[in-house]
N, C-alpha and C positions, 0 to 999 in steps of 0.2 A: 343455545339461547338460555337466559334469566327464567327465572321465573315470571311471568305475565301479571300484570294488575287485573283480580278478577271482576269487579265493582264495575257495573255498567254505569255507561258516561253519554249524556246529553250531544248531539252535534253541535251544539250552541256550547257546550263546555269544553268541547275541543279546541273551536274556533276562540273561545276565549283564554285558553291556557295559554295556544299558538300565539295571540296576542300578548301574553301577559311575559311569554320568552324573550320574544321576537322585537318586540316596540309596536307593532301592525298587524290590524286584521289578516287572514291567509285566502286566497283567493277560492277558497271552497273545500270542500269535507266531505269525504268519500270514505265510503265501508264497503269489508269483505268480511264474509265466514268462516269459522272454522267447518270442519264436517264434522259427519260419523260415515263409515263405511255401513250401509243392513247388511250388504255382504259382497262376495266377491275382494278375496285380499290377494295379493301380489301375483294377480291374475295383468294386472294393465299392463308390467313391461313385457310380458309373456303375450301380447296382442289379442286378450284375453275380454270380456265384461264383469263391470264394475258395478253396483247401483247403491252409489253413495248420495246422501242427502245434505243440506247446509242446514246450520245449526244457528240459534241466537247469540254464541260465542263469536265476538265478533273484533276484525281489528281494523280501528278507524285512524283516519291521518287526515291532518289540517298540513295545506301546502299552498306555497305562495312562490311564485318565479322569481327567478334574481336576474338582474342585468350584466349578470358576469358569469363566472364558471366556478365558483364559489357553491357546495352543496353543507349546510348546516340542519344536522339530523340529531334530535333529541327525544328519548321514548323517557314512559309513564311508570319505566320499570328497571332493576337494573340500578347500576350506580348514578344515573339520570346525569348522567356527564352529556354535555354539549359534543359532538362530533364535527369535527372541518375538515371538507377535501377538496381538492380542486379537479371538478369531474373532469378536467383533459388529461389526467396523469394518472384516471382505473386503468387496474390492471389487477391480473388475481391476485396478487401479492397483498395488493392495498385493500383489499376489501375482508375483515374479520366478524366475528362477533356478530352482534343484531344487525347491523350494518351493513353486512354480508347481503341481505334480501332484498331490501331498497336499490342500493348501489348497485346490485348485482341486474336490477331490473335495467338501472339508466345505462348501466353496458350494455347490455343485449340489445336495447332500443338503437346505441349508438354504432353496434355491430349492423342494425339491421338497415342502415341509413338516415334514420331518423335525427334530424340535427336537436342537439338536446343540451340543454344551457343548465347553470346553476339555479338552487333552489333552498327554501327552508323547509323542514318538514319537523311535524308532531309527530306519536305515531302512540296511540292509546289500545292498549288489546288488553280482550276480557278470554280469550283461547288460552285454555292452561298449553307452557310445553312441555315438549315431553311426554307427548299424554297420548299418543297419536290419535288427535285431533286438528292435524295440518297447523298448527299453530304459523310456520315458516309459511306455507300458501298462501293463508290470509293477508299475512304482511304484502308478500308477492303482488298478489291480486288486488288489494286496495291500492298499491302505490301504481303497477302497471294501467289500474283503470284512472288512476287522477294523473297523471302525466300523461295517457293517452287521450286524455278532456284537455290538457292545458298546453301541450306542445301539436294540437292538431293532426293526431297521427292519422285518423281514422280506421284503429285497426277495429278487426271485431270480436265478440268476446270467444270465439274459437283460436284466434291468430294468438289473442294475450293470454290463452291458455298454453300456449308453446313457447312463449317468452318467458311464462312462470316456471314452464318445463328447463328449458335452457338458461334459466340463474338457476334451479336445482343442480345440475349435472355441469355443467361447464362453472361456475363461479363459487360454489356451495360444496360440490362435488360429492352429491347424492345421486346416486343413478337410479332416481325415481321417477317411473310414469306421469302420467298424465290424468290421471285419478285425481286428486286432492286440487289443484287448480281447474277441471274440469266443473266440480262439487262446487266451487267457490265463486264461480264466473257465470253458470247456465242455468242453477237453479232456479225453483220456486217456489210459494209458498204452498204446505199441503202436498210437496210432490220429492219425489228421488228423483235421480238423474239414472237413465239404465245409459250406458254409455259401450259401444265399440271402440277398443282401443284399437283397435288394426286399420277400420275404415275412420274412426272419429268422429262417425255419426252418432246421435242422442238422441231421446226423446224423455217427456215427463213422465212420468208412471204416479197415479195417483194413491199418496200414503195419506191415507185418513182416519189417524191415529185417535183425533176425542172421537169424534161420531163413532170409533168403534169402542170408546171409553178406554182406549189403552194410553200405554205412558211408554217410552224408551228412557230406561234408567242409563245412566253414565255413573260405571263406578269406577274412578281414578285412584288405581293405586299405588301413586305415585314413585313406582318403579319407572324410572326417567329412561328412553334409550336417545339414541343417534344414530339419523338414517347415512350420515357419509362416512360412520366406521362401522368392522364390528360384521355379524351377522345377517343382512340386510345384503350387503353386496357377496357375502358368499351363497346365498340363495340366490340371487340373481345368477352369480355366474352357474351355478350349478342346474339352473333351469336351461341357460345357454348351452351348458354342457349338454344336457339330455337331450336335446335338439338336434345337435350336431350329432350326436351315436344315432338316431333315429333316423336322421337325414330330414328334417321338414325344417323348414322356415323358423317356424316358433312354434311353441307347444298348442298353441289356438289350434291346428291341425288336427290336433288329435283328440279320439275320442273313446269315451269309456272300454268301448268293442276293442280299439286297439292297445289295451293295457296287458291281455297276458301275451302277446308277442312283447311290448315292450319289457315286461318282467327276465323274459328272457334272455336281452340285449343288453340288459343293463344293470349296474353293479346295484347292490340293497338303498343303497342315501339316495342317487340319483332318479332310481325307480320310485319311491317313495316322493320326492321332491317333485317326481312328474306327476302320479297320480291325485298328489292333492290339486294342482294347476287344474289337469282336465275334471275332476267332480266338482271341483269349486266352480268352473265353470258353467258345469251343470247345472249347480245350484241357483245360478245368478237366473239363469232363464227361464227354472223353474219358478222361483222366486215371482220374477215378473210377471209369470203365467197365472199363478194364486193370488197375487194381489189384484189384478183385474178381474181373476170370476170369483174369488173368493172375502177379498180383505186380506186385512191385517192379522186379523183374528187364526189367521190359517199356516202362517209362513214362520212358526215357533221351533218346529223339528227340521227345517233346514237350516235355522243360524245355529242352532245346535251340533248340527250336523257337522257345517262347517266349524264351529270351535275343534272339534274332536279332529277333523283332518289336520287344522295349522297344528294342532297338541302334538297327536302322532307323528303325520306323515310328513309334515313342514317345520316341525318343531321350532315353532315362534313365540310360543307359550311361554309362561313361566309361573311357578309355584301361585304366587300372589294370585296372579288372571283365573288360573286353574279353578283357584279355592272360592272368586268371587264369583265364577259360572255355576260353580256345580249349588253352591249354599241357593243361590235365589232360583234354580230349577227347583231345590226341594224346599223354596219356601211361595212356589205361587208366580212363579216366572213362567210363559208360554213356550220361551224361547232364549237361549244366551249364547255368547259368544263375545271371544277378546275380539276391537276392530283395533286395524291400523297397521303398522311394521312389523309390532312386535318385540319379543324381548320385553313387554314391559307398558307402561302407559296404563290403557284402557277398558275394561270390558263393558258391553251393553247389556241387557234386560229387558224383555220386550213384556210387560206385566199391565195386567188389570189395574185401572186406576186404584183400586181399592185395596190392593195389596202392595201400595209399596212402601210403607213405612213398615211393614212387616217386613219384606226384602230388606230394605235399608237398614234395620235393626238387625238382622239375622248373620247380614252382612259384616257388619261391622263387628258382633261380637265374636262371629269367626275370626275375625281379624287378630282381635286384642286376646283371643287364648293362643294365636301362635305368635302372639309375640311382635306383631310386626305394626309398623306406625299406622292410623286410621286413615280410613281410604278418603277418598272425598265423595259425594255427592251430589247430581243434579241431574233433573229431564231436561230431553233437549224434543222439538218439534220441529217440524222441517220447514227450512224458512227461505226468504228470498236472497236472489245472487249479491254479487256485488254492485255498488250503485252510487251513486252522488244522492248525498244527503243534505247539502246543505250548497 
């Protein structure tokens, strides 16, 4: 994907850009989130817990039905070229580009029986990509929830969380969980999502970040990756590999107790690649355990924790994420860690309101003595799922 338009945009300025393309009002205006992962990473295709939160980054679409099979898709970003297809003739081939998430949603609906007709669509996002902040999910999730308002599907937002999963993996061909559309569709305001990926059960876990006067910084250091090439799917498979020498289903099975048998089944990368799955794991529950008897104020030295596992044992890090975890622990951070694929993108900061322009400065000057371009900047709060805004 483009880089995204970051500038937050009215529902009412959607619906009148979609007009100003179009010739016509759009039959309604729907937003989705990006996330942040607190923690737990590439624990979900592992059948593992997640407890990722939605974000005020957000991608909205103005859509309006056509009386033919005609699909005309133009985004806020990007070469801002008109796109035309004629939805009876998806197929993977035809689907590229930004394009790739939409289209990819109305084939899975049309896989799934859903009779599904031509359409206009806007598609406004303030979700940096690249950043691992789901930028792709939001799209997903806002077009799968306004098509599933205007073609009557009645699915629910668990169902159109596996139609986001299946344009990742089948049309996009990212073999990623269920994590980042999960964040994007069940959220709330104030809350994480602690999420089973094995059974896909949920619940809200209460993150109440001002009352505790903290802030979750996002430092984008615009180290870009991509989830459907690259290191992403060789973690995957390699977690699948340690499974199979183990014998259990998925690495969810396993638990800390049984890590030094498994050391000794298993070659150095794969044992390593398992070890971070099963503590990450631990962390997540932990995690959940301290934010209800404790706050927020309390769960600094597990995202910490977990950076140090992806660094070492998952090696998903990189230089860039490294240098902006460790600068804002020694400038007043409780807590840091990279969220997201990896390779690149993101790290978080879980800091006192009153230290983060100190963070952000300390940040950045680390930055610009090794040379490397300025990261970006912003808090994110945890906010509500996907929804009809207009």
């Amino acid at each position: 994907m483009n880089a995204s338009a970051t500038q937050p945009i009215s529902a009412q300025n959607v619906a009148d850009t979609f007009a100003t393309v179009f010739g016509y009002p759009p039959d309604g205006v729907w937003v989705a989130p990006g996330r942040v992962n607190l923690i737990g990473e590439h624990t979900d295709y592992n059948d593992g817990f997640v407890l990722p939160f939605a974000i005020d980054r957000e991608a909205t679409v103005a859509v309006r039905l056509r009386a033919d099979q005609t699909a005309r898709l133009i985004s806020s970003y990007g070469d801002k070229k008109m796109v035309e297809v004629d939805i009876s003739t998806l197929s993977h081939g035809t689907m590229t580009g930004w394009t790739a998430y939409p289209l990819g949603v109305v084939w899975v609906l049309a896989q799934m029986g859903v009779e599904v007709g031509g359409f206009d669509l806007y598609l406004h996002s303030t979700v940096p990509s690249g950043a691992g902040l789901s930028s792709s999910a939001a799209i997903e999730c806002a077009v799968s929830t306004a098509l599933n308002d205007l073609y009557g599907a009645q699915f629910s937002p668990k169902e159109l969380v596996l139609i986001g999963q299946r344009t990742e993996n089948e049309v996009v061909g990212a073999p990623t969980g269920i994590l980042d559309q999960s964040a994007s569709l069940l959220a709330s305001d104030g809350h994480a999502v602690f999420l089973d990926c094995r059974t896909r059960e949920s619940h809200l876990v209460p993150l109440d970040l001002s009352g505790a006067a903290l802030r979750i910084l996002v430092v984008d250091t615009k180290v870009t990756h991509a989830h459907a090439t690259g290191g992403y799917a060789e973690r995957r498979a390699s977690c699948e590999l340690g499974a199979q020498m183990l014998d259990v289903p998925s690495l969810r099975e396993l638990t800390a107790a049984q890590l030094p048998e498994a050391a000794l089944r298993l070659d150095a990368v794969t044992y390593r690649r398992v070890r971070h799955i099963v503590t990450e794991n631990q962390r997540v529950l932990d995690t959940v355990v301290v934010l209800d008897d404790a706050g927020p104020t309390a769960i600094g030295a597990l995202l910490t924790a977990s950076h140090s596992s992806m660094r070492d044992d998952f090696e998903i890090s990189c230089a860039e994420l490294d240098l902006a975890v460790a600068t804002a622990l020694e400038n007043g951070a409780l807590g840091a860690r990279m969220t997201g694929g990896g390779f690149g993108g993101c790290a978080i900061a879980l800091i006192p309101e009153a230290e983060e322009l100190k963070v952000r400065d300390a940040v950045d000057r680390a930055f610009a003595k090794a040379n490397w371009q300025a990261p970006d900047f912003f808090t994110v709060s945890p906010g509500p799922g996907a929804r009809r805004i207009l």
